[in-house]
VOGUDREN-838748 format. One record per residue (C-alpha): residue in one letter; x, y negated, z negated. Coordinates in steps of 0.05 Angstrom, whole numbers, plus 32768, in hexadecimal, padded with zeros to 4 digits. Example, Ala and Ser with C-alpha at 12.3 -4.5 7.8 and 13.67 -1.06 7.14 Angstrom:
! VOGUDREN-838748
A80F6805A7F64S811180157F71
***
This chain:
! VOGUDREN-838748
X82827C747DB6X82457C5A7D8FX822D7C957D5CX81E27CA87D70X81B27C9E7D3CX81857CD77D1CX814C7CC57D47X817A7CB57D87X81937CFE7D72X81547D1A7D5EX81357CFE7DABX81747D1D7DCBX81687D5C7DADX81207D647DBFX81327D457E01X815A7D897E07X81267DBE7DECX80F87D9C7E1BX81207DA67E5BX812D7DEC7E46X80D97DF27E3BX80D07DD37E89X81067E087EA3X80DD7E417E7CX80A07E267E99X80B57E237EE1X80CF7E6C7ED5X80927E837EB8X806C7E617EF3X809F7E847F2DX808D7ECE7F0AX80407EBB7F0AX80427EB07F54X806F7EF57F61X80367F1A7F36X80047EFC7F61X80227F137F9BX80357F577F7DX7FEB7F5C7F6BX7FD37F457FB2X7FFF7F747FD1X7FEE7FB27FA4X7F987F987FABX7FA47F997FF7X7FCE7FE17FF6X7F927FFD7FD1X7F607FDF7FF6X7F857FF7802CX7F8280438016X7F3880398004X7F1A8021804BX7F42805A8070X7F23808E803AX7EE080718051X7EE9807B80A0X7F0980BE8092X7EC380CB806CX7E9780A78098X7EBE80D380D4X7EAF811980AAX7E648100809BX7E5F810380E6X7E7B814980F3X7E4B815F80B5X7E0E813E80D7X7E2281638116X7E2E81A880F8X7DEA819E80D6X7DDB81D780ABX7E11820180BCX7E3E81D4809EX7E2E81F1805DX7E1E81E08012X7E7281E08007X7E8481A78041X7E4181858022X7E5F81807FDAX7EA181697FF6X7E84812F801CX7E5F811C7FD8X7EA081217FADX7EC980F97FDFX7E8D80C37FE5X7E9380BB7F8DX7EDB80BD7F9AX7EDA80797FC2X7EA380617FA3X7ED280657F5FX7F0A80477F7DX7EE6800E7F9BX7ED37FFF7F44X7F0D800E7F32X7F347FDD7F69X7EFE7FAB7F53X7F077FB37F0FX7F537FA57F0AX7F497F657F39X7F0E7F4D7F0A
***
């Protein structure tokens, strides 16, 4: 067996580290695509939640528009609170996809 010279050695070597850098890589790459999907899932859960908060407000802005007045200052406040509560959701959903 012919004895590898320090370069031959020193190639070898780095050969080595290198396949070991490739495997990392193609790891690295595998869990990017699972967060993507995590991410896509989670984005689509929440968007999800958000668009059945707006027909369930878009159903009670109805009723109030039929009650009229009766309705009262108290169902009034309620529709406002739950229209800033989507309307914060929506940013916030946007922000975290930005």
């Amino acid at each position: 067996m012919t004895k590898l010279s320090k370069t031959d050695e020193f190639l070898a070597r780095l050969s080595i580290e290198m396949d070991h850098v490739k495997a990392g890589l193609t790891e690295l790459k595998a869990r990017g695509k699972k967060l993507k999907l995590e991410a896509r899932l989670d984005f689509d859960k929440g968007l999800q939640t958000i668009e059945r908060s707006q027909k369930d407000l878009k159903g009670r802005m109805a009723e109030w528009a039929k009650a009229g007045e009766k309705a009262g200052a108290e169902v009034k406040k309620g529709l406002e609170r739950a229209a800033k509560d989507l309307r914060k959701a929506v940013d916030d959903a946007a922000a975290r996809f930005k």
